[in-house]
N, C-alpha and C positions, 0 to 999 in steps of 0.2 A: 483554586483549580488551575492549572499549568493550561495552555494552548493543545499539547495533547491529550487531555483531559477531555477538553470542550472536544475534540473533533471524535473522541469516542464518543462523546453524548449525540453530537450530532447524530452518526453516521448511524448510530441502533434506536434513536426518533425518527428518523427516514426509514431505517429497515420495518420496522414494527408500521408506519401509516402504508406502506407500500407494497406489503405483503401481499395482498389479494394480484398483483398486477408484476410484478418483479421477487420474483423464489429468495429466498437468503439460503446459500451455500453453505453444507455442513464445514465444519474446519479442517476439513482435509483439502477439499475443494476451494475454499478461502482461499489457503496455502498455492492452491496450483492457477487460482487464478490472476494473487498477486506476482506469481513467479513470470505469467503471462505480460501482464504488466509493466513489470520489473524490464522485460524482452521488449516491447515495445516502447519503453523511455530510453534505453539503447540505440535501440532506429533511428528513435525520433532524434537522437544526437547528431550521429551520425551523419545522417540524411542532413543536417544544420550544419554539420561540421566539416562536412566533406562531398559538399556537395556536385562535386563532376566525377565520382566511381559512379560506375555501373550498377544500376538497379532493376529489380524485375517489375516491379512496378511507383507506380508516383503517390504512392502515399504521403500526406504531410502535415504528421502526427506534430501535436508540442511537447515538449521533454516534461514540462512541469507539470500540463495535464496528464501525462501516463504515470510521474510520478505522485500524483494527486488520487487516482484511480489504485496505485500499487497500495499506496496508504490504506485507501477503503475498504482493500480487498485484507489489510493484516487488520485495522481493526476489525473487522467482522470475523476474522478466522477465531481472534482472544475473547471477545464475547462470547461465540458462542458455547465454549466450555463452562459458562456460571461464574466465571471468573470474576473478581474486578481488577481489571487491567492494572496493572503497576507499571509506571511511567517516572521515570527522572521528573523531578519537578523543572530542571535547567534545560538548557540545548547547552550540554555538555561537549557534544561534537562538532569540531568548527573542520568541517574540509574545505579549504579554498579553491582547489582545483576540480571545475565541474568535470570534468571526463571522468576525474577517478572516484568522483560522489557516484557516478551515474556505473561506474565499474563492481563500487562498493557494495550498493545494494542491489546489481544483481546477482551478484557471486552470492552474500548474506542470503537473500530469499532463496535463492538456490540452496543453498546447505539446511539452510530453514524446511525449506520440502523434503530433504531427501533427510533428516533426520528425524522430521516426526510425519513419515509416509506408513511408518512403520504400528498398527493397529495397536500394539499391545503398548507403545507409549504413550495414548491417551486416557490412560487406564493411573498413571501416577499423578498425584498435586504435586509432588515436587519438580517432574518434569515440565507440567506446566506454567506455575512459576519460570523457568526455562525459560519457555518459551516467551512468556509474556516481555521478560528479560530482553530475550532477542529482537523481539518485536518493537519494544521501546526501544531500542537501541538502532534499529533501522529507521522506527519513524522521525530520530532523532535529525539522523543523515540526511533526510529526505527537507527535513523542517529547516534544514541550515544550507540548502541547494540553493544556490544566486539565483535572489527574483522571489523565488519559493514567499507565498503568503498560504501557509497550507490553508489554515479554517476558509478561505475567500474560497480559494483553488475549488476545498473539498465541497463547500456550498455550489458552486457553479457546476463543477462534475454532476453533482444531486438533480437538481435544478433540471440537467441538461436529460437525464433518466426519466424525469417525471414527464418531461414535456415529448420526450419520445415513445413512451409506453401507457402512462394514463389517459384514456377514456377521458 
């Protein structure tokens, strides 16, 4: 089992004990909340990167935890269709340049949304496959981000839910 392997096992063992206290998102919703995500590891770049522009406020997100979060948010989107996830066994994708990793997959979850926004494509397996496709193939970018320890990342992200909303 590949690292993105494990971080789908994770991520839908935390979903399933945490249900009663934190909702799992149908995969439409998934989709728009890693797209949310995807938006705020941008910022958080940014904000890192260029740090004397003008801002409306002082947020000060970390780029690997949003991109840890965007993760959460695509595998939960490929779960919930019955799927099992198909995932490159490699990190096939080496992008060296972190602005254009952090470019890559917001453009990607972007097109990711506005392709399967669409009701009557959750209705095909072969589009799903697709999608599973695309999704590995983000979480791959995301696995190969300088710094990036996803499964650490995606434990700590979990971690940091439970301690915020369970009772």
């Amino acid at each position: 089992m590949n690292e993105l392997q494990e971080c789908h096992r994770l991520v839908w063992a935390f979903r399933k004990e945490i249900e009663p206290y934190w909702a799992t998102p149908d995969p439409l919703n998934s989709l728009r909340y890693a797209f949310c995500e995807a938006a705020e590891a941008m910022d958080a770049w940014l904000r890192a990167e260029r740090p004397n522009d003008s801002r409306n406020n002082e947020r000060q997100n970390d780029v690997l935890d949003e991109l840890a979060d965007c993760a959460i948010m695509l595998l939960t989107a490929v779960t919930n269709y019955g799927y099992r996830l198909t995932l490159p066994t490699s990190k096939d994708i080496h992008v060296a340049n972190a602005p254009y990793s952090v470019d890559i997959v917001s453009c990607r979850v972007s097109d990711l949304l506005e392709e399967y926004s669409h009701a009557a494509f959750f209705n095909s397996s072969r589009n799903n496959y697709s999608m599973e496709m695309s999704i590995g193939n983000i979480l791959n970018i995301i696995a190969n981000y300088p710094g990036m320890e996803l499964k650490q990342r995606i434990q700590g992200r979990l971690e940091r839910i439970v301690k915020k909303h369970v009772p």
